[in-house]
C-alpha positions in Angstrom: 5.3 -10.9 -1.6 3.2 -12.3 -4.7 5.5 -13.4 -7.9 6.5 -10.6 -10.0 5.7 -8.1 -7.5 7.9 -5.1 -7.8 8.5 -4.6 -4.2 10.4 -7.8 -3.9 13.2 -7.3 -6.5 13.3 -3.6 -6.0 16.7 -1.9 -4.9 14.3 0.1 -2.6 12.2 -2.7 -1.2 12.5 -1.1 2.5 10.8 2.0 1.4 7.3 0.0 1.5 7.9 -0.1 5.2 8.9 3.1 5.2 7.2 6.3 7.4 9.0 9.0 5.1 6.9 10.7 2.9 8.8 10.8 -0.1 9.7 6.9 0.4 6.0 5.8 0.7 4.8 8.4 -2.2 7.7 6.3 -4.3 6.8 3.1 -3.2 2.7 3.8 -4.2 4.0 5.2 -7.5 6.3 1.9 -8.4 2.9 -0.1 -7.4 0.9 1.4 -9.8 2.9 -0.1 -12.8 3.2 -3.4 -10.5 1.7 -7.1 -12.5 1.0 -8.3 -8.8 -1.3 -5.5 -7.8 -4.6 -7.0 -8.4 -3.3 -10.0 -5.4 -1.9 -7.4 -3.7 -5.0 -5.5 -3.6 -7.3 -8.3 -3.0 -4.9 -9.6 0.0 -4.8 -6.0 1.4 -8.5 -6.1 1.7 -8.7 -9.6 3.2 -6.5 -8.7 6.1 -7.2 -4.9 6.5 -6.2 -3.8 9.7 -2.8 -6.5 10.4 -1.1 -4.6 7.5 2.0 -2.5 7.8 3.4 -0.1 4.9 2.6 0.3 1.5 0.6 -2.2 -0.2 -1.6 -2.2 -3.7 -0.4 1.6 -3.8 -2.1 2.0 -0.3 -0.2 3.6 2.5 -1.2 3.2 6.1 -2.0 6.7 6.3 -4.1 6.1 3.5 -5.9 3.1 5.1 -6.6 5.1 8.3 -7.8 7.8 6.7 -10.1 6.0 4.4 -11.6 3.9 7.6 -12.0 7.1 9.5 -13.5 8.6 6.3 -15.6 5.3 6.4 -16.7 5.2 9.9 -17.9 9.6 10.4 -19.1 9.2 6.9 -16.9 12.2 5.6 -17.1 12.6 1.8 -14.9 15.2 0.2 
């Protein structure tokens, strides 16, 4: 955790580990308000695929999809 990241000090810090929908979507919404997210983001992207849970308001599904996404070049 980075200092002054939200996820640390929140009552619901287990939720960014979380596979429940409504757990990640409420984890990715705290982290958009978050002072940490710029080091969260830039540490997400340095150690892409070892990551588990919600980080810089990125879930794993979202990371998977995006890679997929990446690697069939689908555009929406």
């Amino acid at each position: 955790m980075f200092r002054g990241a939200i996820c640390a000090t929140d009552a619901k810090s287990h939720y960014w580990i979380s596979y429940e929908e409504s757990e990640v979507e409420y984890a990715k919404m705290r982290c958009r308000s978050c002072s940490a997210s710029e080091q969260c983001l830039a540490y997400l992207f340095s150690s892409w695929d070892d990551l588990v849970g919600v980080l810089a308001g990125i879930s794993e599904y979202d990371r998977l999809e995006m890679k997929w996404e990446e690697g069939y070049g689908v555009k929406e």
